[in-house]
N, C-alpha and C positions, 0 to 999 in steps of 0.2 A: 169133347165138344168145344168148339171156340167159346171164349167168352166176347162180353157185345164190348160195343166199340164205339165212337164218336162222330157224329155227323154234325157238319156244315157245309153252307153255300157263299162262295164267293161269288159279289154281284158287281159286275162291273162297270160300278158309276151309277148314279141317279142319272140317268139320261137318255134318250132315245136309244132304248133295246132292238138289236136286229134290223135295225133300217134297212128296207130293200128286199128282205127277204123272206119267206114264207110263214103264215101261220102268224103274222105280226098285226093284225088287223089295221086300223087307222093311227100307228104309236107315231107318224111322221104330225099329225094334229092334236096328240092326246099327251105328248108325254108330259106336258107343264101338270098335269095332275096326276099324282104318283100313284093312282087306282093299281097300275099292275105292280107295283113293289108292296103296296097293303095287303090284295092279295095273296102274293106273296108268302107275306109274314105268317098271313091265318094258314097257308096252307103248308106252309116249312113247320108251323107248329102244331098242327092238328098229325104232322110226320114226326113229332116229337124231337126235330133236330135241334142241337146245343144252341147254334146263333146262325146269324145274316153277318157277314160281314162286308160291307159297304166299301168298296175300294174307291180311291178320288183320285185327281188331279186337278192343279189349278189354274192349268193357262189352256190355249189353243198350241197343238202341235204343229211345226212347222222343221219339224227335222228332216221330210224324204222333199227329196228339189230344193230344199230353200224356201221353202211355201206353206202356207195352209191352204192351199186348193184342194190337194187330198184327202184333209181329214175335213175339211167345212163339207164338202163334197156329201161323202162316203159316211159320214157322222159316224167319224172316229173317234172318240170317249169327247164329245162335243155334239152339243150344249150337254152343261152337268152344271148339275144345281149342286148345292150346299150339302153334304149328307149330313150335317147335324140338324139340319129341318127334319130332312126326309126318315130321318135317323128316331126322333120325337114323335112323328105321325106315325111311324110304324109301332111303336111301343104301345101307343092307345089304341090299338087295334086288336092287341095280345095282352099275354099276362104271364107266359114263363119262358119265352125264347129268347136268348142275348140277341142283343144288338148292336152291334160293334161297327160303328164310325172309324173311318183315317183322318188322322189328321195329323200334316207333316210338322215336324219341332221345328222350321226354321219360318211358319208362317202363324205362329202364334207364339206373344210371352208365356209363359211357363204360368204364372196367375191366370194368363186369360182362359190359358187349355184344362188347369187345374180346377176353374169355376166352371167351367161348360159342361166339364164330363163329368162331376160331381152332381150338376145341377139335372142331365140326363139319366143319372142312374136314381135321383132321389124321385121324378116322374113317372119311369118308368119301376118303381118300387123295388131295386136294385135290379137290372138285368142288362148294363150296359159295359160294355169293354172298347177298348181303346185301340185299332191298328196304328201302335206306334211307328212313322216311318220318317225318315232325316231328309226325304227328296233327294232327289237324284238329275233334275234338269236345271241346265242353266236360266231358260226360257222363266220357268215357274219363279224362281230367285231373281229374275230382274221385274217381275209383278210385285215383290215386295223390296222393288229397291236397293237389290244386292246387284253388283255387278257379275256374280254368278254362285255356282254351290262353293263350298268348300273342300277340299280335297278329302275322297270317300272316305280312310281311316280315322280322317278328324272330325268328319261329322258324329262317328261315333263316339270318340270322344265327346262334344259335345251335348251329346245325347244322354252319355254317362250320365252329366252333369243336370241335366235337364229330367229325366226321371227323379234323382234323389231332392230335386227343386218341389217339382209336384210328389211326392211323398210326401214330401214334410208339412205342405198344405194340407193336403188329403189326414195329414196327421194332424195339423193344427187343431181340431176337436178330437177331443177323449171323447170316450164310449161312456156314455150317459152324462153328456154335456148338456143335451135337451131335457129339461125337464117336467115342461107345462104346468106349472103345481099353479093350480086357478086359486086356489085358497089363500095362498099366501103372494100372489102376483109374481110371482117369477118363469119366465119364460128358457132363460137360461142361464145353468150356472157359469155365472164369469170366473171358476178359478179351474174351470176346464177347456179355457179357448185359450191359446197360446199363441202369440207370436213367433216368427218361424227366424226371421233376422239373418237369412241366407248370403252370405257374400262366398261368390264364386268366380273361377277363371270367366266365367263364359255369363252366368248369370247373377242374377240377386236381384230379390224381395223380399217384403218383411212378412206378411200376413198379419192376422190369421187367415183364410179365406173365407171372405163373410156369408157367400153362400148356404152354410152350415154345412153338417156331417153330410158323406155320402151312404146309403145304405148296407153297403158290399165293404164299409172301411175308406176301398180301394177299388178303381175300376179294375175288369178282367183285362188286363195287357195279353194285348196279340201280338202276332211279328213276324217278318218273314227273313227274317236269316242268311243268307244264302252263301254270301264269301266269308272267310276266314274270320274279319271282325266281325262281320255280322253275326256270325252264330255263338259268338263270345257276348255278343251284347244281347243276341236272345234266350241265353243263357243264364244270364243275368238276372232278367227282369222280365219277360213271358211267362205269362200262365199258359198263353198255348201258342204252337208255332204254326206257319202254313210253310209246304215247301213242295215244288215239283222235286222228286229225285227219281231218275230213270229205270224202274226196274227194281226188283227184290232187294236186291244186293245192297244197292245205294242206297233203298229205302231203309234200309238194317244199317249202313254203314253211318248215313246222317243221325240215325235214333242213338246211335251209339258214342256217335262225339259229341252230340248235345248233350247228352247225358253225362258223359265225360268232364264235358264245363261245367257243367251245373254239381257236380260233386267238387270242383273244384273252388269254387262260390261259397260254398255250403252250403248248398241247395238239397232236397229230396229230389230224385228226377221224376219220381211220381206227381209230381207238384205244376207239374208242365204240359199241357197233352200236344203230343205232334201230329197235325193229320196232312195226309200228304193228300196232291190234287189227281181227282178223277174227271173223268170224261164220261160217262158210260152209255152206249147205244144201244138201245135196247126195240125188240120186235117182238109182235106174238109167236113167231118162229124165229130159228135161227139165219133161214134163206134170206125173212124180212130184214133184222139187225145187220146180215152182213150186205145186204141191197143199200140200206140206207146210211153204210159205212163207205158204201162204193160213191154212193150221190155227195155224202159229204166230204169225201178225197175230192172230188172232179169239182167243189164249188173252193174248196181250199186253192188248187190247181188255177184258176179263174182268177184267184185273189189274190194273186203273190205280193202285186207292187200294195197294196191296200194292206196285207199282213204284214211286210218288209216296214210298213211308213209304220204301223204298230206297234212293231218290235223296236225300232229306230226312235220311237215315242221318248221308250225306258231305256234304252242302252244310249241315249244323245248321238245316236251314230246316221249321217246322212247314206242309206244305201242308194238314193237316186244316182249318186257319182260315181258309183261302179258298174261296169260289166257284168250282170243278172248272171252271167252265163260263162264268171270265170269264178274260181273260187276268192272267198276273202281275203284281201292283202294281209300277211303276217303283221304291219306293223299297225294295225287298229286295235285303238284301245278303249277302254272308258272309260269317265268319272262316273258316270249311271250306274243304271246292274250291272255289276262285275260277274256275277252269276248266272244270270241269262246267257252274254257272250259266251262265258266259256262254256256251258251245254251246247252253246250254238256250235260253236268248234269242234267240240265230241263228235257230234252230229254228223256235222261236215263232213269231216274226215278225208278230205281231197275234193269232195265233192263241189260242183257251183254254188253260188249263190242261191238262184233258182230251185235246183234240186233240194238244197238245202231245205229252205223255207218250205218245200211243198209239204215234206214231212215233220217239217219240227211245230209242233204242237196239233197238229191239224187234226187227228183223230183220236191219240190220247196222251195221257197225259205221263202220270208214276208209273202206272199199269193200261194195257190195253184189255177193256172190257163192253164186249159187244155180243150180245143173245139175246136170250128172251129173261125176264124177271130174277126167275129163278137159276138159271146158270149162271147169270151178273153176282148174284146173291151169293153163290156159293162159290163165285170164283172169291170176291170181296172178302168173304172168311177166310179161305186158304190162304191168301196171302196175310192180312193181318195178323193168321197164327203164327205166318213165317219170320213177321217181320216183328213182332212182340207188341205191338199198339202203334196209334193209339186210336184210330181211325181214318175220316177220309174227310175231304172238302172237294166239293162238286164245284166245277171250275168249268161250265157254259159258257160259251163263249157269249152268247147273249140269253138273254131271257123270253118265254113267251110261254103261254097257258097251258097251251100242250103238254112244254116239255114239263112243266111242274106237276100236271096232273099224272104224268107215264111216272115220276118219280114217286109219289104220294100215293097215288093209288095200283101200283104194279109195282114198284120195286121195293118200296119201304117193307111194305106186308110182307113179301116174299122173306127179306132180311128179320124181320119179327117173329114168322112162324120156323125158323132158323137160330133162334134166342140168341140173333146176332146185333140188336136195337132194343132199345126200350120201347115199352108199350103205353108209357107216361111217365112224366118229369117225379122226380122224388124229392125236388125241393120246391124254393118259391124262389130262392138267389140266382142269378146267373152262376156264380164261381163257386156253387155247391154242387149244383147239377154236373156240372164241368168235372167234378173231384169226387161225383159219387159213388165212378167205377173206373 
């Protein structure tokens, strides 16, 4: 029998979910009040999944044309609010699900990021984790005054530098620095807060961070890895990873060089969870699943330039200036995801641009899963026995009630009465629940 496995949702952006399209009720007038992410939160955790991880960005897109017509338009990851608000709100609505915020290192000091996320996990009574990401757009980096990123393997580098900055914060209180003794007036002991006195290539502060202790130590670091640094750096420093990889194989192949680094680290790989991204479409039959696999190919089909301006979002790559209908020039490159292109290229494979797009991501994702509850359920085992862990992240392309309730109450159960989930959390931590299978 398989053993169970990990679940989370990746939510794309605090911001107008699904605009345009079915099953969204009034979210083009509602979404300033985050009602559909709270519930959400209640109903991802009444499903017992590990966390929400809140994906961001911080500017208006204007990579396909030269324009934000497209994405103002079509409310392509715009308007998006702050996820460390949305991030806080969700927390007091729950009580054991992580809740994992982005937030890029090149648009906060390393104190500022180190107090927020400290200050979110001590509210949230430890259950917050951190999507560590270095940015990838020029656009976003001249919002804060850069004339643009820094070249992808250096951002890593600086990232190095920027985790072991907020560590040492995160470290600046010892474990039983809090003391509250009402008797004798002390609130805390001061030969347990330490100044940090960090001077680095890239940064330096002194601390301690006055915020106080965070409950977890340390927030849960997340990360999505994907080119050669990148999985060096999530290797590193990831408690858990997200990552599209195509297929069994790759699914085993990426678990395995992660793994690889992180032995090389001196890491436990156990110490890591990798869940790779799902899609799953599900029907009370399988006629219905694969009916409303055919509906959502032909709305993919509909959306190429609106998908194209999306993908062009994160890869900085304007595809309006190409021929839809010749394949992509060999000599496009990117400072963005390095990792997206080149799946895209796999993809490709001679093919147009067009064609491309109509298939790359539209129906699924690591694995293609589309039945009823239970055949999703057990296809979901099968592979994760194949692939050795560590589970899965639901990667919707938007959100709406329906889809949450088909997943919570039809597919979760199906995966329970399969002793492939948990039936309740076994800690109160985020980073115990996460490590306690």
């Amino acid at each position: 029998m398989s053993k169970p496995f990990h679940l989370a949702w990746f939510l794309q952006g605090s911001s107008a979910q699904a605009w345009g399209e079915a099953w969204t009720g009034h979210i083009g007038s509602s979404w300033m009040q985050p009602e559909l992410f709270l519930n959400m939160a209640r109903s991802l955790e009444r499903a017992c999944f590990d966390y929400i991880l809140l994906e961001d960005s911080s500017y208006v897109g204007e990579s396909f044309g030269d324009s934000t017509e497209i994405y103002l338009k079509n409310a392509i990851a715009v308007p998006r609010q702050d996820p460390s608000v949305v991030a806080a709100l969700m927390t007091q609505v729950t009580s054991r699900i992580g809740i994992v915020p982005t937030f890029g290192t090149y648009a906060y000091h390393p104190y500022l990021l180190a107090r927020l996320v400290a200050t979110l996990d001590q509210v949230s009574g430890g259950r917050i984790g951190w999507n560590a990401v270095t940015g990838s757009s020029d656009f976003a980096a001249m919002n804060f005054g850069m004339q643009g990123m820094p070249e992808h393997d250096l951002r890593y580098d600086m990232a190095d530098e920027y985790m072991e900055v907020c560590r040492g914060l995160w470290g600046s209180w010892e474990p039983g620095a809090l003391i509250a003794d009402r008797k004798n007036g002390i609130l805390v002991d001061h030969t347990k807060v330490h100044a940090v006195n960090y001077q680095g290539r890239f940064y330096s502060t002194r601390g301690p961070l006055n915020s106080g202790p965070a409950p977890q130590g340390q927030p849960v670091i997340a990360q999505a890895g994907g080119s050669p640094r990148g999985r060096k750096f999530a290797a590193a420093h990831a408690d858990t990873i997200v990552v599209h990889a195509k297929g069994v194989e790759a699914m085993k192949a990426y678990r395995d060089d992660v793994h690889k680094h992180m032995k090389a680290q001196g890491r436990k790989p156990e110490d890591c969870k990798i869940l790779f991204l799902i899609n799953p479409i599900l029907g009370e039959t399988m006629e219905e699943a694969q009916e409303r696999r055919k509906q959502r190919q032909a709305i993919a089909m509909e959306k190429i330039e609106e998908r194209l301006a999306h993908f062009g979002k994160v890869t900085n790559i304007d595809f309006g200036q190409f021929d839809l209908d010749k394949p992509l020039p060999d000599h496009v490159t990117t400072n963005g995801h390095q990792a997206n292109l080149e799946q895209f290229r796999k993809m490709a494979n001679g093919r147009s641009i067009r064609e491309t797009m109509a298939s790359f991501n539209a129906v699924d994702l690591s694995i293609e899963l589309v039945g009823t509850p239970d055949s999703v359920a057990a296809r979901m085992g099968e592979v994760m026995q194949e692939v050795g862990g560590d589970g899965y992240l639901f990667s919707m392309p938007n959100v709406n009630r329906r889809t949450l309730a088909e997943i919570e109450d039809g597919l979760v159960p199906a995966l329970q009465d399969r002793g492939l989930m948990r039936t309740a959390y076994e800690h109160k931590h985020f980073r115990d629940n996460l490590l306690a299978y």
